[in-house]
C-alpha positions as CSV (number, residue, x, y, z in Angstrom):
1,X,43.2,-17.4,29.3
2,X,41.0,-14.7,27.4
3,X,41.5,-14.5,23.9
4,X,43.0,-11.2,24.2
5,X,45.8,-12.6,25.8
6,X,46.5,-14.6,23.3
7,X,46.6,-12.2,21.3
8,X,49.0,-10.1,23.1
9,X,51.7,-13.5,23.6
10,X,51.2,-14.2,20.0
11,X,52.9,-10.8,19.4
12,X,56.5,-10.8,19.0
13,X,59.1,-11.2,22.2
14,X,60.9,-7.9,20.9
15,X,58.1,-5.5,21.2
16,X,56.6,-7.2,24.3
17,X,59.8,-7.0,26.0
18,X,60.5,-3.5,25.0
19,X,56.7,-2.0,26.1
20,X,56.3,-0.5,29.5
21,X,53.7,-2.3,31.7
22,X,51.6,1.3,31.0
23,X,51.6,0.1,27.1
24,X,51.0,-3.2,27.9
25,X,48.0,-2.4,29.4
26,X,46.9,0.3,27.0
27,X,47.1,-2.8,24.5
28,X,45.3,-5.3,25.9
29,X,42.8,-3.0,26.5
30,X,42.9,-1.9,23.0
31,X,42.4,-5.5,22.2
32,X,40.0,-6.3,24.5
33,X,37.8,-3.3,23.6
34,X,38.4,-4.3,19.7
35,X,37.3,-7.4,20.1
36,X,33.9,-6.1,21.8
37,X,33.1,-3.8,19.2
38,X,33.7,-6.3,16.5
39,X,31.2,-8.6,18.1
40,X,28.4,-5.4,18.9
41,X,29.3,-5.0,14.7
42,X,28.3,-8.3,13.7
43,X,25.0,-8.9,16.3
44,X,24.3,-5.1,14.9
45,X,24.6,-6.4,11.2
46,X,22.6,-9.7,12.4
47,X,19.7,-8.3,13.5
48,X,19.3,-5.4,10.9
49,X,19.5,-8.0,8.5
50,X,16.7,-9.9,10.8
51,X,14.7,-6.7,10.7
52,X,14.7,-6.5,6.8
53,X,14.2,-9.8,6.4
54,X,11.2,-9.2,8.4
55,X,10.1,-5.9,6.4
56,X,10.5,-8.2,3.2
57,X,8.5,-10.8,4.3
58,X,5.4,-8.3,5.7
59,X,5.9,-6.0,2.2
60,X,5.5,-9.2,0.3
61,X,2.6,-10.5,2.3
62,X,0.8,-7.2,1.8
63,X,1.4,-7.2,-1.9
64,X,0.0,-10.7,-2.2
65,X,-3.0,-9.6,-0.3
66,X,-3.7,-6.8,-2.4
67,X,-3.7,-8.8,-5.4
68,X,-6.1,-11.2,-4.2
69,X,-8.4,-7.7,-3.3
70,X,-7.8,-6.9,-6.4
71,X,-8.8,-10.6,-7.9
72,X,-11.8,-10.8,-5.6
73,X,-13.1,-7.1,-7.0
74,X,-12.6,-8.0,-11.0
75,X,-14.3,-11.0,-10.5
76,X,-17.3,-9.7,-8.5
77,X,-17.7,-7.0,-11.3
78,X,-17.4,-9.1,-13.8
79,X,-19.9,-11.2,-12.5
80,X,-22.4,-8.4,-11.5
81,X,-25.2,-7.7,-13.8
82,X,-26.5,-4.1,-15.0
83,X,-30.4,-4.4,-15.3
84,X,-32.1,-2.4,-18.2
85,X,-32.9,1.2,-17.8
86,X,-36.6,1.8,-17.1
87,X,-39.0,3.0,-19.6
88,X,-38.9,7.2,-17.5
89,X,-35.4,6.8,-17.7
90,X,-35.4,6.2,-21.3
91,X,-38.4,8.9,-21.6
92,X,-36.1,11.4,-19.6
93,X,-32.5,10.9,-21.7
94,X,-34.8,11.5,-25.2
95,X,-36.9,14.9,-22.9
96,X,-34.3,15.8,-20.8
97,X,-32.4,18.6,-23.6
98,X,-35.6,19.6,-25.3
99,X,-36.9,20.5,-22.0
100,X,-33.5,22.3,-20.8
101,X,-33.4,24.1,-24.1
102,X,-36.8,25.6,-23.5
103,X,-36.0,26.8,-19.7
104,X,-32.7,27.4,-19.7
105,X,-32.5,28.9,-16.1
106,X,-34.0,26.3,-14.6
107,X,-32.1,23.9,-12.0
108,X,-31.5,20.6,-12.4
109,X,-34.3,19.9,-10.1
110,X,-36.5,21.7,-12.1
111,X,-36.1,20.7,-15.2
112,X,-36.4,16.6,-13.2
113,X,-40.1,17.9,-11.9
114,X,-40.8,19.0,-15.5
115,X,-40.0,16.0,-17.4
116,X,-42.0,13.7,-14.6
117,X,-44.6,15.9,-15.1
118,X,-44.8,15.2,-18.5
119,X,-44.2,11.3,-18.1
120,X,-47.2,11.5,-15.9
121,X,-49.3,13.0,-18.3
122,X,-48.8,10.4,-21.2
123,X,-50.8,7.2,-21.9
124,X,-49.4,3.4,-20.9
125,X,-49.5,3.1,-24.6
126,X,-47.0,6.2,-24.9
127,X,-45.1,4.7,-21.9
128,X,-44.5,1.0,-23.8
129,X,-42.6,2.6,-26.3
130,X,-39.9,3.5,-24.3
131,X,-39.7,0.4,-22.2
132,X,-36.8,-1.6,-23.2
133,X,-37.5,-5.5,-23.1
């Protein structure tokens, strides 16, 4: 015996006896159909919750990745360590605006073959000066 029909003899003698066997039918199948949708409903709700619980869980395991990138790159740059400008770089941030000041239409290519000119010109002596130890 379906559960729908249980349903139906659970209802009361009066009204059962007074239906036709046309609105008998139309109610059991109105049961029988309400009982199907109820149960689509809940596996519908059940696995929608099973898909967000799965978004949850990947969204979470992609944060806690990105904060282990993110640990991994401050610790690599904190442990990297900047070596000392040269002495022509030094020579070429104290030359540099003296030298774009007297050509000021030159490129910045220019004024680069200009100030390694110059470098080349100057003693080793001149050169120590600007070497930073």
């Amino acid at each position: 015996m379906s559960s729908t029909t249980r349903v139906y003899k659970k209802t009361a003698k009066v009204i059962r006896a007074n239906l036709t066997s046309e609105d008998k039918k139309l109610i059991l199948k109105f049961l029988s159909t309400h009982k199907k949708n109820v149960k689509k409903a809940t596996k519908d709700a059940a696995k929608q919750a099973k898909i967000s619980e799965k978004e949850e869980k990947k969204a979470a395991k992609m944060a806690e990745k990105e904060e282990k990138k993110a640990a991994r790159k401050a610790v690599k740059k904190a442990e990297c360590i900047k070596r000392k400008p040269t002495a022509f770089a030094n020579y070429m941030k104290m030359t540099r605006s003296s030298v774009k000041s007297e050509n000021p239409d030159a490129s910045f290519g220019d004024i680069s073959k200009i100030v390694g000119g110059n470098w080349k010109k100057l003693s080793d002596e001149e050169k120590q000066q600007f070497k930073v130890e």
